[in-house]
C-alpha positions in Angstrom: -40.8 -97.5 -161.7 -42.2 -94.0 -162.5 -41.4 -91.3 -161.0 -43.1 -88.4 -159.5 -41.5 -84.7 -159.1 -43.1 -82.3 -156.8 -42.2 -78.8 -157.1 -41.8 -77.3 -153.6 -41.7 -73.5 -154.9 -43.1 -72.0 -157.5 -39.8 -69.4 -157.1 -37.3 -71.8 -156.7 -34.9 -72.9 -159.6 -35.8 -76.4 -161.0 -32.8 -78.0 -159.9 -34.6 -77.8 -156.5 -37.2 -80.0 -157.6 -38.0 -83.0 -155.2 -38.2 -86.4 -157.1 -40.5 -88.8 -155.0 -40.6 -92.6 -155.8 -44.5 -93.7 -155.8 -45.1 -97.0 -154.2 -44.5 -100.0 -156.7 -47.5 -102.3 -157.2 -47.8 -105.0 -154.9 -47.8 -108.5 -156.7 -50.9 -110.6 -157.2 -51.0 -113.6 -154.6 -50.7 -117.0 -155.6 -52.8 -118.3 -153.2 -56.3 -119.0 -153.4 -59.1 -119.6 -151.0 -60.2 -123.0 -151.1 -63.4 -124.7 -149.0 -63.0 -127.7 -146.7 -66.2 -129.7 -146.7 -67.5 -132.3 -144.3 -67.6 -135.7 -145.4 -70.0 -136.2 -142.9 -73.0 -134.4 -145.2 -73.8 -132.1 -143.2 -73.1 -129.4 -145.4 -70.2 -127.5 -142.9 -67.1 -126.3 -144.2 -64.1 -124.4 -143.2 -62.1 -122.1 -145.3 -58.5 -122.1 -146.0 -55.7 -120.7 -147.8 -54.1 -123.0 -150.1 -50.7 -122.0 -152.8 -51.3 -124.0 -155.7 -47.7 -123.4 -156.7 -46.6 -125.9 -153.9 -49.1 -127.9 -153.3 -50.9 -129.6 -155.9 -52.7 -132.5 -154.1 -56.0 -132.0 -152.9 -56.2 -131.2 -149.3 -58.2 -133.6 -146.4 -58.2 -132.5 -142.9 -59.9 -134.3 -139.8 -61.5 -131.2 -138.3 -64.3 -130.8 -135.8 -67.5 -130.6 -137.4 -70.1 -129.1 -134.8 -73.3 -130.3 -136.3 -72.3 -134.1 -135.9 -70.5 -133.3 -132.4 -67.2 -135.1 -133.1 -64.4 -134.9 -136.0 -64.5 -136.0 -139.5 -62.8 -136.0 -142.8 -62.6 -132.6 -144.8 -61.8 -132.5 -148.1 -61.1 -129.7 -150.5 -63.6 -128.3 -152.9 -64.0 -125.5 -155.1 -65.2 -121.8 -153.9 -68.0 -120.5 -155.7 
């Protein structure tokens, strides 16, 4: 990690020279956004959060789909 020294004093002696930590990097998430489609055809879809690290099957929900007024199977599909 680098680090960062910030003088406080132009007249001070270097030894009294603050050394400040800058924030590390956060890591990229592993997760992706997936889309849940309606099997109905009706074109609605939800969208989820999926870890493709721990789950490798393809997701299918029964979720309310408000165009056909009931629920029905949603499976996963690509984002574009």
């Amino acid at each position: 990690m680098p680090l960062l020294y910030v003088s406080v004093s132009a007249d001070l002696h270097p030894f009294f020279l603050i050394h400040i930590k800058t924030m590390g990097q956060k890591k990229k998430s592993a997760s992706l956004f997936i889309r849940l489609v309606s099997a109905a055809g009706t074109g609605f879809f939800y969208v989820k959060r999926k870890n493709p690290k721990r789950i490798q099957t393809k997701l299918e929900f029964r979720k309310y789909d408000p165009r056909v007024n009931r629920h029905v199977l949603f499976t996963e599909a690509k984002m574009k």
